[in-house]
Kinemage of the C-alpha trace (Angstrom):
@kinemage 1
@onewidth
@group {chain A} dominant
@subgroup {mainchain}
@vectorlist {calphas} color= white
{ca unk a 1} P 10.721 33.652 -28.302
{ca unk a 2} L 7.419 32.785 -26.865
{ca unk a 3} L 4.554 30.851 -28.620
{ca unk a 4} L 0.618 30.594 -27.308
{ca unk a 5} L -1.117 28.449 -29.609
{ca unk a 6} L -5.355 28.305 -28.919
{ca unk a 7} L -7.730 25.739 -29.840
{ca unk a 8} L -10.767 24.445 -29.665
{ca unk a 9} L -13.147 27.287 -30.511
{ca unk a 10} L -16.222 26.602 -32.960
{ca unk a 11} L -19.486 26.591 -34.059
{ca unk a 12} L -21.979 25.387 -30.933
{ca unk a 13} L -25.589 26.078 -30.650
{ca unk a 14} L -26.959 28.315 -28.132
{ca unk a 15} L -26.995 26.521 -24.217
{ca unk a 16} L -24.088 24.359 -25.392
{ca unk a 17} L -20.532 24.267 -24.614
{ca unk a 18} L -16.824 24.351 -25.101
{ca unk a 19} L -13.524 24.475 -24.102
{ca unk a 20} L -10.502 26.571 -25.305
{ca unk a 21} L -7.036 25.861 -24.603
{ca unk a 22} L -3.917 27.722 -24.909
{ca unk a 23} L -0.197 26.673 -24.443
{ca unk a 24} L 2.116 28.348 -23.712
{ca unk a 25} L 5.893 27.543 -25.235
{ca unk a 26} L 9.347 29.208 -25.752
{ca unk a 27} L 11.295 31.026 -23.574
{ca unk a 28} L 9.618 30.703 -20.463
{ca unk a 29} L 11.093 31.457 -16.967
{ca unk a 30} L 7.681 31.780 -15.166
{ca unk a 31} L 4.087 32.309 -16.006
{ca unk a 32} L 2.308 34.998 -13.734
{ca unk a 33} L -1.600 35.719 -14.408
{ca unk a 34} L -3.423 34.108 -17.133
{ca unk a 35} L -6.495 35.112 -19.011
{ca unk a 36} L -9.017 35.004 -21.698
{ca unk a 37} L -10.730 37.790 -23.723
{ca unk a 38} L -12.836 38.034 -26.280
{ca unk a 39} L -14.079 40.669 -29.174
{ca unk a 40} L -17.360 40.522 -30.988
{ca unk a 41} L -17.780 42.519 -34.798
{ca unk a 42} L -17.527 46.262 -34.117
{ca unk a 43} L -17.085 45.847 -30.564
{ca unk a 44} L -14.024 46.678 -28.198
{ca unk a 45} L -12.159 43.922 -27.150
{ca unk a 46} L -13.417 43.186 -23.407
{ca unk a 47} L -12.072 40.846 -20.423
{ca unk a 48} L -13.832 37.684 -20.023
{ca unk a 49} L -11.753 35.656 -17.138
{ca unk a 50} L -8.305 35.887 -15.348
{ca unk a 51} L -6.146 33.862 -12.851
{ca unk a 52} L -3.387 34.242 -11.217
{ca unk a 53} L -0.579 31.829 -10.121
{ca unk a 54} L -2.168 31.165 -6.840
{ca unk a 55} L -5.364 30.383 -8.806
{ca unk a 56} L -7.507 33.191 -7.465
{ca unk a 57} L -10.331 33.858 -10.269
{ca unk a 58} L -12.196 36.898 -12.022
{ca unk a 59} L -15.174 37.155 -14.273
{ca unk a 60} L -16.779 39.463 -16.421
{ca unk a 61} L -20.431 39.673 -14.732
{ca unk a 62} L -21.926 38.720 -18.142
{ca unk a 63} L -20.338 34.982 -17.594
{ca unk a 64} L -20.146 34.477 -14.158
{ca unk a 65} L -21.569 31.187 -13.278
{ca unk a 66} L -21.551 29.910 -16.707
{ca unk a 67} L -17.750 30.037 -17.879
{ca unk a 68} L -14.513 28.130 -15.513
{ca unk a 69} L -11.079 29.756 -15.923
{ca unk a 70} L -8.071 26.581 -15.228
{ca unk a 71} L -4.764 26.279 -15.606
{ca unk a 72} L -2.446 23.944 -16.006
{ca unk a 73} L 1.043 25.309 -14.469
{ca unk a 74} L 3.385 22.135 -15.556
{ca unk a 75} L 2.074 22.406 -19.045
{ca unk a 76} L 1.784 25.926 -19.390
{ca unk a 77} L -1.718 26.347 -20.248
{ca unk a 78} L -4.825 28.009 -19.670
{ca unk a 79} L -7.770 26.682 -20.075
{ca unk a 80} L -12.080 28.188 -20.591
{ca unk a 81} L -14.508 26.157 -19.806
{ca unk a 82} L -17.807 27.595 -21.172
{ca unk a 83} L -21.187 26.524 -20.641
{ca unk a 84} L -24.646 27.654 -21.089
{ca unk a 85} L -23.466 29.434 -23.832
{ca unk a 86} L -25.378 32.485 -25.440
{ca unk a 87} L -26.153 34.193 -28.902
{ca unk a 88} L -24.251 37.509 -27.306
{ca unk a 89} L -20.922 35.160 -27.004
{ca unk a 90} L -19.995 34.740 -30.076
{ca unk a 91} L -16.614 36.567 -30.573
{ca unk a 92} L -12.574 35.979 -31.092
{ca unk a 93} L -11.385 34.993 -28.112
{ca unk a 94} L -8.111 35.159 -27.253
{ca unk a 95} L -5.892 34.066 -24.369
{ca unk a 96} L -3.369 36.563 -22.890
{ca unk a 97} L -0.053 35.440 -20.950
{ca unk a 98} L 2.056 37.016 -18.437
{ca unk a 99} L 5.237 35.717 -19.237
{ca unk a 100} L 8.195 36.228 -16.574
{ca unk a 101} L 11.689 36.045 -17.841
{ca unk a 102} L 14.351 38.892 -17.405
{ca unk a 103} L 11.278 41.346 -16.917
{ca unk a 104} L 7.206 40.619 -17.554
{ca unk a 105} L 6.227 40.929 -20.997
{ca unk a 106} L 2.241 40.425 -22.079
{ca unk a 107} L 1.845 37.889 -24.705
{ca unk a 108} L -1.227 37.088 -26.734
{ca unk a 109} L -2.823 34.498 -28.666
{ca unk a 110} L -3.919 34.477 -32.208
{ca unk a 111} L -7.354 34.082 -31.690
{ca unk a 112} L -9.940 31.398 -32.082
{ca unk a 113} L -13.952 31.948 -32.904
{ca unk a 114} L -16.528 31.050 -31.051
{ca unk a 115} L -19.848 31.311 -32.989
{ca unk a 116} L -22.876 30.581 -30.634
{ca unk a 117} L -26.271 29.865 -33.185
{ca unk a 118} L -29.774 29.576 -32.399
């Protein structure tokens, strides 16, 4: 069995930041590309950042500049910086994991909110 546990979503007021985290546990024989997306009320759930295990990186256009994809390969974890943040932002987001053991199976997170205010 595999776990991803997220944290550190919130309530942050708009052109401040935060930083979500999610780990990884279980099962694990390998980790291939990590990521983070996000879904706002009554909105399709949409790509915000990936990276793979050789730490190339790739951003939604409407957070380019302002959001940093990490991770952390000995602890299994993933990390979002996000900066700058805007109203439009404010959604679930939740990390998505590429986990390799006997084959590659797509694990995701359960979700944390970020809620950007005025």
């Amino acid at each position: 069995q595999v776990q991803l546990v997220e944290s550190g979503g919130g309530l942050v007021q708009a052109g401040g930041s935060l930083r979500l985290s999610c780990a990884a546990s279980g099962s694990i024989f390998g980790i291939n590309a990590m990521g983070w997306y996000r879904q706002a009320p009554g909105k399709q759930r949409e790509l915000v950042a990936t990276i793979t295990t050789r730490g190339s990186t790739d951003y939604a256009d409407s957070v380019k500049g302002r959001f940093t994809i990490s991770r952390d390969t000995a602890e299994n974890t993933v990390y979002l910086q996000m900066n700058s943040l805007k109203i439009e932002d404010t959604a679930v987001y939740y990390c998505n994991v590429e986990i390799r053991n006997w084959r590659v199976t797509s694990y995701w997170g359960q979700g944390t909110q970020v809620t950007v205010s005025l």
